[in-house]
N, C-alpha and C positions, 0 to 999 in steps of 0.2 A: 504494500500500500504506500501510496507516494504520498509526501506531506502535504497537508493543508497550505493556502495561500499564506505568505508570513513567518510561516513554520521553518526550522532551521532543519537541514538535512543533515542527518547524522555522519559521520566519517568514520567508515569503520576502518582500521588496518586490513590490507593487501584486498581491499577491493576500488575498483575503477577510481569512485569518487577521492577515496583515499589517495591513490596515486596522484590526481589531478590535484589536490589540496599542496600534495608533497612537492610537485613542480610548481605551484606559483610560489610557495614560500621559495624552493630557490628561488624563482623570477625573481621576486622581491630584495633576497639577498646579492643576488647582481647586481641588481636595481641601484640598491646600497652604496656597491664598491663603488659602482659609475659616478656616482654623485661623490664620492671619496674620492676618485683619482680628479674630477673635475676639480674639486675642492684645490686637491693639489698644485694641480697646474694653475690656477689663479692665483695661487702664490708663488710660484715658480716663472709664468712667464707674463710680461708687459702684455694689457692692454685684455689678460684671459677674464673671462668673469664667469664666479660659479654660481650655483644656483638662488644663492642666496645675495649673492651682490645682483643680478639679474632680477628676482624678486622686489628687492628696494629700487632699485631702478626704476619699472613698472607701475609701482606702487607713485611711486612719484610723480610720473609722466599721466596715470591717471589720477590722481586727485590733487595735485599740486603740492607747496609746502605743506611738510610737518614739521612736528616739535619732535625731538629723538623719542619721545616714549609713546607718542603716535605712530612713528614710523615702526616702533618694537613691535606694538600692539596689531599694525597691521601686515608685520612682515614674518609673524608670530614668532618672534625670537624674545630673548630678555633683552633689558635694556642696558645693561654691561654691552651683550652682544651687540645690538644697534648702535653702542659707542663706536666700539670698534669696527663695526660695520661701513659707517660712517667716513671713518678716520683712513680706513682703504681706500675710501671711494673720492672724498677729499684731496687724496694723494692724487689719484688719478686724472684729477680734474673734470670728475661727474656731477660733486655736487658741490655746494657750496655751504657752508654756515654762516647765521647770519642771529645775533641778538634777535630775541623774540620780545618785541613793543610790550607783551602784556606779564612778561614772568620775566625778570630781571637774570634769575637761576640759569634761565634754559634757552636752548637756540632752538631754529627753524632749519631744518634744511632742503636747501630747492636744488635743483637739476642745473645744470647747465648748459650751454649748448652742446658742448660737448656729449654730456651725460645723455640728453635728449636722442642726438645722432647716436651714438652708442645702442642704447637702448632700442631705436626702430631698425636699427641694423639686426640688433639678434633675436625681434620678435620677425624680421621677413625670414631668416637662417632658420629660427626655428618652426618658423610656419612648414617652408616649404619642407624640413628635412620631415616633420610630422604627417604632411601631404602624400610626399612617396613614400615613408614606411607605413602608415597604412591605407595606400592606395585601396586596398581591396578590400577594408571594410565600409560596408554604409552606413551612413546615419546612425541610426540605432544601436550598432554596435560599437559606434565611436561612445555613445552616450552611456555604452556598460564597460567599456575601455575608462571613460570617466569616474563613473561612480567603483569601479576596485579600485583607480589609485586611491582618492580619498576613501575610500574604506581602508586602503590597506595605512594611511596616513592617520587614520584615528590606531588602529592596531598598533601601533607603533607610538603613539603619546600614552598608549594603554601598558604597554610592555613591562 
């Protein structure tokens, strides 16, 4: 009997579902490294940006300035992190800091032109590389393509 709508299907060891559960956890764990070796190279080579500098970036470019603990909040990082975050991307000449008029404390940080060009550059890279690799899913599938990552992205603030 198959589960009801909602119902979680059970995973039993060495049958089909099982198997399948076993290969996306590795997927996930590739998943991982990929975003670890990118990490890397954004520290290693001019001009790399990993996913999280790419994130703030974004984040930027659509709603304009934040204050750093707006930018944490929406780049869901800490705000240590978002310092730092910052302070790479500052170096790079992406973003700028600038005194925030209403909190003496705290800065704002905006984009640059720089940071702007940066930023539509690696949203068309990563349009099109997402294009051809999954040419051959449609719609729908892209849209269950969607909801595993952030499923698999709650799984992981769950861990």
């Amino acid at each position: 009997m198959s589960p009801a709508a909602g119902e979680e299907r059970p995973a039993a060891p060495g049958t089909e579902r099982g198997a399948a559960l076993t290969e996306l956890a590795r997927a996930a764990y590739s998943l991982s490294a990929a975003d670890a070796r990118l990490r890397g190279r954004a520290t290693r080579h001019q001009g790399a940006l990993s996913l999280t500098h790419a994130r703030a970036l974004r984040v930027l470019a659509e709603q304009g300035p934040l204050s750093v603990r707006q930018l944490a909040g929406r780049t869901e990082t800490t705000s240590a992190g978002a310092t730092q975050l910052v302070s790479g991307l500052v170096k790079a000449g992406y973003v700028v800091k600038e005194p925030d008029p209403d909190n003496r404390r705290a800065v704002i940080v905006s984009l640059t032109p720089e940071g702007r060009g940066r930023h539509e550059e690696r949203e068309r890279g990563l349009t099109a590389a997402l294009a051809s690799a999954f040419a051959h899913l449609d719609d729908g599938e892209l849209v269950v393509a969607s909801d595993t990552l952030r499923r698999l992205g709650a799984i992981y603030d769950d861990l």
